[in-house]
C-alpha positions as CSV (number, residue, x, y, z in Angstrom):
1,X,75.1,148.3,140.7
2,X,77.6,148.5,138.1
3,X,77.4,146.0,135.1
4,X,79.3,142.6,135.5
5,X,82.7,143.0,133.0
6,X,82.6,139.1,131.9
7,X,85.9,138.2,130.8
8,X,86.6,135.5,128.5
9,X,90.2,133.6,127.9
10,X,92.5,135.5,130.4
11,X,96.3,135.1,130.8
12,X,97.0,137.0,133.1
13,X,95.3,138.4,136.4
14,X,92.2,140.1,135.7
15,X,89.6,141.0,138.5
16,X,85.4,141.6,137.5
17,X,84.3,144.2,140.1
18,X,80.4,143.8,141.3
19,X,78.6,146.7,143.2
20,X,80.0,150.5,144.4
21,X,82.9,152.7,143.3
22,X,84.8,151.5,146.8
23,X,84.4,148.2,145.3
24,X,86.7,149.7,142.0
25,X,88.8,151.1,143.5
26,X,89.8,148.2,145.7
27,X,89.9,146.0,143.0
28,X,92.4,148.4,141.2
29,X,94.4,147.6,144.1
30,X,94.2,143.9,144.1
31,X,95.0,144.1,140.6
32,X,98.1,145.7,140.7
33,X,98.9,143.2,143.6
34,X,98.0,140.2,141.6
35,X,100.5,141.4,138.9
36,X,103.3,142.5,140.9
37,X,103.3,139.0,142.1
38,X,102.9,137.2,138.9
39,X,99.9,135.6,139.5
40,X,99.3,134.5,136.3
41,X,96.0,133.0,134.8
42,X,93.4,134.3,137.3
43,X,90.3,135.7,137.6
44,X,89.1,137.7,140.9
45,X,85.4,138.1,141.4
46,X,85.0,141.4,143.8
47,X,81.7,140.5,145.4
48,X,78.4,142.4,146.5
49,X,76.4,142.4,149.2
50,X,74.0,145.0,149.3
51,X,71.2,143.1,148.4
52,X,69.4,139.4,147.8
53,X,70.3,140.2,144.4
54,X,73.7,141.7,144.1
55,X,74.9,138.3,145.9
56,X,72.8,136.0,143.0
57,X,74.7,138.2,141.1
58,X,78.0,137.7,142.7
59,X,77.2,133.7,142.6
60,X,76.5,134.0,138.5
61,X,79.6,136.3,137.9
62,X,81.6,133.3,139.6
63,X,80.1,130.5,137.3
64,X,80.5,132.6,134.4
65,X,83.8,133.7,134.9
66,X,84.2,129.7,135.7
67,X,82.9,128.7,132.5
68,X,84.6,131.2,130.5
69,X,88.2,130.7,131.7
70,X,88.0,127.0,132.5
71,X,92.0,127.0,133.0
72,X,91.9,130.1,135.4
73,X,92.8,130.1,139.3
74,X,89.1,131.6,140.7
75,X,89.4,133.8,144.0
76,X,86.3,135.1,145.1
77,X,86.3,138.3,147.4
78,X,84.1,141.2,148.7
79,X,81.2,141.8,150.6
80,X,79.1,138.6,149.7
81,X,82.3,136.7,150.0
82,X,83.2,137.9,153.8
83,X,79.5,137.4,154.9
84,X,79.2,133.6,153.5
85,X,83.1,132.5,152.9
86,X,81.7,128.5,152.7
87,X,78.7,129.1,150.3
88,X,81.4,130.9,147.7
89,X,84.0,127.8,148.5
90,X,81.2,125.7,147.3
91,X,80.5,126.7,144.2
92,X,82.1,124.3,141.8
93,X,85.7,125.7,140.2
94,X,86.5,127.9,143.1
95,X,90.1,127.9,144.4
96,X,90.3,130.9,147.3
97,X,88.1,133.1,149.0
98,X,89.8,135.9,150.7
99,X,88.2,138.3,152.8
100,X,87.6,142.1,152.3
101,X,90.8,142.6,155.0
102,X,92.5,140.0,153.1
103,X,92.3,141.6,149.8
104,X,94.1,144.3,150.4
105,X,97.1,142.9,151.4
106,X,100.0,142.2,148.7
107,X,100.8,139.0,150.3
108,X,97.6,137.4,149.7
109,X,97.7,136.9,146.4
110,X,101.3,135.5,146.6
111,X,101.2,131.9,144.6
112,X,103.4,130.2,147.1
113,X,100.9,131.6,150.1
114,X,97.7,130.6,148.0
115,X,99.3,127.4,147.2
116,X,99.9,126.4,150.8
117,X,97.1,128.0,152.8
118,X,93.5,127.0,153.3
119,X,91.1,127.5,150.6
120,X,89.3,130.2,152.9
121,X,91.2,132.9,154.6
122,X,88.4,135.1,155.9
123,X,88.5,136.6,159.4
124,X,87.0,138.6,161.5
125,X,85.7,141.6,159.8
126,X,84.9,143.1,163.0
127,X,88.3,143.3,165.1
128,X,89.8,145.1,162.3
129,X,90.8,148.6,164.0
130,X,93.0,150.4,161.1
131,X,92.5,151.2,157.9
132,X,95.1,148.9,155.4
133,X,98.2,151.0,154.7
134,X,98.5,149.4,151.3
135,X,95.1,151.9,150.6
136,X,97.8,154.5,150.3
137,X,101.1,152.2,149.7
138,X,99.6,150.5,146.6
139,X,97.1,153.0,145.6
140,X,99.1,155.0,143.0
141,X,100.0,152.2,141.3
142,X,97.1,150.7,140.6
143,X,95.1,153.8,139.6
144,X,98.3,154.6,137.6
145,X,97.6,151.2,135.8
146,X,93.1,151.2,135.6
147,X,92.0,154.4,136.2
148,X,92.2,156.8,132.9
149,X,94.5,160.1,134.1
150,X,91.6,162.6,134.5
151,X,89.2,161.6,137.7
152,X,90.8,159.3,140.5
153,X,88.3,157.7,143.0
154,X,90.1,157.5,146.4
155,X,89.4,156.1,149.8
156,X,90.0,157.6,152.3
157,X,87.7,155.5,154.8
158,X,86.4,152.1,155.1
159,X,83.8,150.5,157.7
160,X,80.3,151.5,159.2
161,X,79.2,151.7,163.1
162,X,75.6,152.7,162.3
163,X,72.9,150.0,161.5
164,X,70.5,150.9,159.2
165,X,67.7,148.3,159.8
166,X,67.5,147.5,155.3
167,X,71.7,147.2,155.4
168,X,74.1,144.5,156.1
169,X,77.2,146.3,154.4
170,X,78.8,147.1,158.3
171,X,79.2,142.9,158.9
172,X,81.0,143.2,155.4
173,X,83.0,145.9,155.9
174,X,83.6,146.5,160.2
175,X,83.9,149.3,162.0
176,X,84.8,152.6,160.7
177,X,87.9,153.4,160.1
178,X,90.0,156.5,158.6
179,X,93.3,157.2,156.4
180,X,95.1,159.9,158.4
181,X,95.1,163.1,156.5
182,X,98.8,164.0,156.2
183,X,98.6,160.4,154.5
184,X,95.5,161.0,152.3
185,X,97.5,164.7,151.1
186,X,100.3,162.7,150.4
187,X,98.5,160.3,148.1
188,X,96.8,163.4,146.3
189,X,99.7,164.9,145.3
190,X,101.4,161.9,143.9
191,X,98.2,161.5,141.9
192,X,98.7,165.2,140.7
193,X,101.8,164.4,139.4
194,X,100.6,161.7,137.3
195,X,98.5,163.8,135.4
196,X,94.9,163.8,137.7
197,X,93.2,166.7,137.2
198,X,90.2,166.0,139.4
199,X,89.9,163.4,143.1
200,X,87.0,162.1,144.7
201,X,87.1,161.1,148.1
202,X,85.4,158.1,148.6
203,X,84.1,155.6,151.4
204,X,81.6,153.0,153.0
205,X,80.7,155.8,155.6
206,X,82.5,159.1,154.4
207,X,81.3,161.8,156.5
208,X,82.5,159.6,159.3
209,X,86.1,160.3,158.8
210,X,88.5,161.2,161.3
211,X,86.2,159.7,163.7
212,X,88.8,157.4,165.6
213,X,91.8,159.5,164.6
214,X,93.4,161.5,167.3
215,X,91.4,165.1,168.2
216,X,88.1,163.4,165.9
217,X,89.2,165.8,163.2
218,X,85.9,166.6,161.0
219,X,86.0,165.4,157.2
220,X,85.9,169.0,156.7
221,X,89.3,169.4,158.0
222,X,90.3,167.2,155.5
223,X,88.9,169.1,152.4
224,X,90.0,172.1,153.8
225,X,93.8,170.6,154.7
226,X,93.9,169.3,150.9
227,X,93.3,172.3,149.4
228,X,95.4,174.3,151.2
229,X,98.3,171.8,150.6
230,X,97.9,170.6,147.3
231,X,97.0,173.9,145.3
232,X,97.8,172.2,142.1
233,X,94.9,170.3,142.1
234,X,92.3,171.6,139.8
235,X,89.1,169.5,141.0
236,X,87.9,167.7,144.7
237,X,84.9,166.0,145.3
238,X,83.2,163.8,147.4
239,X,81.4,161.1,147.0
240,X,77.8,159.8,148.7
241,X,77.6,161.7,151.9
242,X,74.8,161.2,154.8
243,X,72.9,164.2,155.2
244,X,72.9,164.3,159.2
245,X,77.1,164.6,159.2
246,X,77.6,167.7,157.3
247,X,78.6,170.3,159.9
248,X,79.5,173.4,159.9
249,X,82.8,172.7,159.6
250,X,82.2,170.7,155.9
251,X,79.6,173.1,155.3
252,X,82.0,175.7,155.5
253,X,84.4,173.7,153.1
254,X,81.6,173.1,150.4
255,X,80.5,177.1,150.6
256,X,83.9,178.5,150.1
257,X,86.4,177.1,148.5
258,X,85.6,177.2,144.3
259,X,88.1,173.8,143.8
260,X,85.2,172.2,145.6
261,X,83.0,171.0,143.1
262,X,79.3,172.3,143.7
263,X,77.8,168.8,143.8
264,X,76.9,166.2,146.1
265,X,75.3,162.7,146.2
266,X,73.0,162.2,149.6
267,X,72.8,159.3,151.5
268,X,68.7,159.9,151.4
269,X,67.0,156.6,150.9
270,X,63.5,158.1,151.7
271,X,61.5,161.4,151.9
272,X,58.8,160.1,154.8
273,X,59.9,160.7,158.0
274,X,58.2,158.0,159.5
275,X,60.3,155.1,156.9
276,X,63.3,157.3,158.1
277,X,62.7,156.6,161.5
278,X,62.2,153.0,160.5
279,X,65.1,152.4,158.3
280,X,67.0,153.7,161.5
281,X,68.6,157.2,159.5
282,X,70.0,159.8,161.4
283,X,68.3,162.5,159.3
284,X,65.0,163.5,158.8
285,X,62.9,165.1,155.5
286,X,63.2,168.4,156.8
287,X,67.0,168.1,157.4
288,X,68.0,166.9,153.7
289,X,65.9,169.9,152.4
290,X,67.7,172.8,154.8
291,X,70.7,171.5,153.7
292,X,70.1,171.7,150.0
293,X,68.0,175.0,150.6
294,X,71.3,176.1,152.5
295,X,74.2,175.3,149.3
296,X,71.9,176.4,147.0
297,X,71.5,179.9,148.4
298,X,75.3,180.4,148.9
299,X,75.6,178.9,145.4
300,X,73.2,178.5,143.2
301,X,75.5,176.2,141.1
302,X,75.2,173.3,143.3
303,X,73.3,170.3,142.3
304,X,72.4,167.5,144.3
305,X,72.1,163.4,143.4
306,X,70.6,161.1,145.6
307,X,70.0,156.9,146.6
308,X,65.9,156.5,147.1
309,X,64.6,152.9,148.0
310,X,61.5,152.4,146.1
311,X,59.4,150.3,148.6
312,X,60.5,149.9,151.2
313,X,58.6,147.4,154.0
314,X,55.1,149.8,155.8
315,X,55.7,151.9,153.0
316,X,52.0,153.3,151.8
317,X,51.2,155.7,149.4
318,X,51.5,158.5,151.3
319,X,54.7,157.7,152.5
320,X,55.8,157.5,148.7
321,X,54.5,160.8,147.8
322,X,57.0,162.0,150.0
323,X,59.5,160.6,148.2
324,X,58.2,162.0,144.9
325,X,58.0,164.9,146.4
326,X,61.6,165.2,147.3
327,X,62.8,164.9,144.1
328,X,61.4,168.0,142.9
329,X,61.6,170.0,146.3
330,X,65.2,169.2,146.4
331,X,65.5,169.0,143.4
332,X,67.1,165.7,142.6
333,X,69.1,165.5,139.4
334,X,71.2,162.1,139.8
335,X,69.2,159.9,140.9
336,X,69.7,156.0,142.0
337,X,66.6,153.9,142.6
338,X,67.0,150.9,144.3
339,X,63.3,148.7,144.3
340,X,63.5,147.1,147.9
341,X,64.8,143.6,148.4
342,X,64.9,142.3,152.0
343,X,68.1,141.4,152.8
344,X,68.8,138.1,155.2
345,X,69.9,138.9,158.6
346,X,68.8,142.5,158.7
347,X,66.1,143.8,161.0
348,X,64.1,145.2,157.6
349,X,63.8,141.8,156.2
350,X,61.6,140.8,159.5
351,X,59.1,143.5,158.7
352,X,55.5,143.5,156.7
353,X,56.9,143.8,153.0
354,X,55.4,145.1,150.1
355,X,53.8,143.1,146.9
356,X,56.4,142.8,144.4
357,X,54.6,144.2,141.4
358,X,53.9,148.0,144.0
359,X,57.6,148.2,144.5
360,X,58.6,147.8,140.5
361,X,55.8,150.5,139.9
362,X,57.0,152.7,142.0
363,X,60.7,152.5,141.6
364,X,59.5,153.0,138.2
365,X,57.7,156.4,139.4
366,X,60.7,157.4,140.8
367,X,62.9,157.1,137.7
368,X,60.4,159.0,135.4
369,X,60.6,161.9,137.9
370,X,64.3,161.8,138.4
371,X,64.9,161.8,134.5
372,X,62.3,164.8,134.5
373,X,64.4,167.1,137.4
374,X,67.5,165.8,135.0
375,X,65.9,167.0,131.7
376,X,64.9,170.0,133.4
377,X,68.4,170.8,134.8
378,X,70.5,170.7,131.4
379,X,67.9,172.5,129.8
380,X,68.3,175.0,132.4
381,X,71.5,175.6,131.3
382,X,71.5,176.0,127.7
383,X,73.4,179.4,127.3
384,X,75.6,178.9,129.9
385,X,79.7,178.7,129.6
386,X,81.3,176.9,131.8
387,X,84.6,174.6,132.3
388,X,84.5,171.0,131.8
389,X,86.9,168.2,132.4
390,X,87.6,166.2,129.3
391,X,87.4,161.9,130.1
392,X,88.7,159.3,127.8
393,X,85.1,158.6,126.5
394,X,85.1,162.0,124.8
395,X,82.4,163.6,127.1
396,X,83.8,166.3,129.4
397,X,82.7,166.6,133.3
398,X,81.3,170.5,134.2
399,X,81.6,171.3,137.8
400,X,77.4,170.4,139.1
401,X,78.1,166.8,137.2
402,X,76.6,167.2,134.4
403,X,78.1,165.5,131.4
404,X,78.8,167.5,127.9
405,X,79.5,166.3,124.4
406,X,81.4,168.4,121.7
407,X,81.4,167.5,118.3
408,X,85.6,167.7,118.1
409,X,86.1,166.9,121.7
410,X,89.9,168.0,123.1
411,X,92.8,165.2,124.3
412,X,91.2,163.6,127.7
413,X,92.6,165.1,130.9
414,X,92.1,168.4,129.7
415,X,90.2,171.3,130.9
416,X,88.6,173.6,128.4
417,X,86.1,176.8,129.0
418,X,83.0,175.6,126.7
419,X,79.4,177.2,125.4
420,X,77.0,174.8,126.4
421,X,74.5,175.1,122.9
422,X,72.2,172.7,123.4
423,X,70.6,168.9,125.1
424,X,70.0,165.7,124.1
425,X,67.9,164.7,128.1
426,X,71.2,162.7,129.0
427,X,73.8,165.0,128.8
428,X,74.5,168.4,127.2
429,X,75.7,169.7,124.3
430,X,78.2,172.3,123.0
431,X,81.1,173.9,122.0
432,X,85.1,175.2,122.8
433,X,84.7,178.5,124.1
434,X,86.2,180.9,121.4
């Protein structure tokens, strides 16, 4: 969950963005809407939902942002906020609560239409059928205006119609939905043109697009169809993907074209295939590890990052080795760890939990072996030359995802052949390729 950006004395629309990278880049979006209608003194709280916890957190980011700006218009949105629209109204110093359909619509954040409709304009998450035009519509802008010009995150999806027994995220987000492609190439290039060297196609459920489009084109149509239509783009990726959904068609895509970056982040959650079955995944161990076993051998460059949840309810020791186990097998360089918190109205939070203090100490097991299989991997490649992509934090972005820090790094945006020298265990070091 990313860190809460407080912000203090505002005059002019800001948003504080709780939870994923779909959550950014929406909030992008609704920030270049609150500006293009001169919103004025505002501050949008972009909730989460994922857990117990990321919704205390979205409640305390909304006091503080309260607190902080006392003279600000609040409007609460997100995940937390479309589940519980009355419990966010509540909260003292509130104006709005819009809901995640809502926020992606320019009108909503017109003053005259906040001014004169209700406080809560939430509905039903459920009947929505298409994906907002205004993804693609207002999208350049507002990555043109908060995204640095090297890496754009876009979304090409939205929505969920599996149910996971530990997730409520499909009653936040509705049913899947997709950007049609010709739409999604269109968007790319114009993000090209602006000086993007690298895209990652994002969603709730990614490997799901195309899904309810006309013919149920694959998502590897749609990696294939951008880089055959937008050969000036240097870099694609994608972002978490659910091991049962890559077909041969994406597999295909990943294997053979070289603009495809050799790195993916699994949807994996567990390494026992009885808490699989439980959790109500569509994959099992032995499917996440053919897969790997499979990029790996038609390139060896790929590396592979992963979501685990630490404790999860039934979960006995056993069952964790598994779990460990995977992150070696695998292996499992980028690792997220999420300890288990039952989540109100999903079947998960109905079954035999855990103690508190075994989940921390295993989440805890898990991180030490992830930052092991991370340690390992960049001193694996100590030697190596390779191309990274240069961000506006100096570090530069090879192909697998590993980070690398130079000590006269080049302009951001810019791709430079390096001589990887050395490792610090976070990211790697090295030099400009003479």
């Amino acid at each position: 969950m990313a860190d809460t950006p407080f912000i203090s004395g505002v005059k002019s629309p800001k948003v504080i963005t709780l939870g994923c990278r779909l959550n950014a880049y929406e909030s992008s979006i609704m920030e270049g809407h609150a500006r293009d209608n001169d919103l004025g003194e505002t501050v949008i709280i972009n909730s989460c939902a994922v857990t117990n916890e990321a919704v205390r957190q979205s409640r305390r980011a909304v006091r503080k942002a309260k607190k902080d700006n006392p003279n600000a218009r609040i409007i609460v949105t997100g995940c937390a906020a479309q589940l519980d629209p009355q419990g966010f109204a509540d909260i003292d110093g509130v104006d709005h609560v819009i809901g995640n359909a809502e926020k992606m619509l320019s009108p909503s954040f017109d003053p005259q239409q906040l001014q004169a409709g209700p406080k809560i304009r939430v509905n039903d998450i459920m009947s929505i059928t298409q994906t907002a035009p205004q993804f693609i519509s207002g999208g350049n802008r507002a990555i043109e205006k908060s995204q640095s010009r090297t890496r754009a995150f876009l979304q090409v999806q939205n929505g969920c119609d599996h149910r996971c027994t530990f997730c409520i995220i499909p009653y936040g987000r509705g049913p899947a939905r997709s950007v049609p492609a010709g739409e999604v190439v269109s968007h790319i290039r114009a993000l090209v043109r602006q000086g993007f060297k690298e895209v990652v196609l994002t969603g709730v459920d990614l490997s799901s697009w195309g899904g309810d489009l006309p013919g149920t084109p694959p998502l590897g149509d749609l990696v294939r169809r951008i880089l055959k239509l937008v050969p000036e783009l240097p870099r694609l990726r994608l972002s978490s993907i659910d091991p049962a959904e890559v077909d041969d068609s994406l597999m295909d895509a990943l294997i053979h074209n070289p603009r495809m970056m050799p790195y993916l982040h699994l949807s994996l959650q567990h390494g026992d295939d009885m808490i699989l079955k439980r959790m109500k995944r569509r994959h099992n161990r032995q499917d996440a590890i053919n897969l790997c076993a499979a990029l790996k051998s038609a390139r060896p460059d790929f590396t592979f990052g992963a979501d685990i949840i630490a404790g999860f309810p039934t979960e006995d020791a056993a069952m964790f080795a598994q779990s460990l186990d995977m992150i070696t097998r695998l292996p499992l360089v980028w690792l997220h760890v999420f300890p288990f918190s039952p989540r109100e109205g999903t079947p998960a939070a109905k079954m035999p939990p855990l103690k508190g203090d075994i989940i921390k100490a295993r989440a805890k097991r898990l991180r030490e072996a992830g930052t092991k299989t991370k340690a390992a991997h960049l001193k694996s490649r100590i030697g190596a030359r390779d191309i990274a992509l240069f961000e506006e934090t100096g570090l530069g972005r090879l192909p697998d995802f590993s980070l690398i820090k130079l000590g006269n790094p080049p302009a951001a945006s810019t791709l430079e052949r390096v001589k990887i020298t050395g490792s610090n265990g976070e990211h790697l070091l090295g030099i400009i390729e003479p």
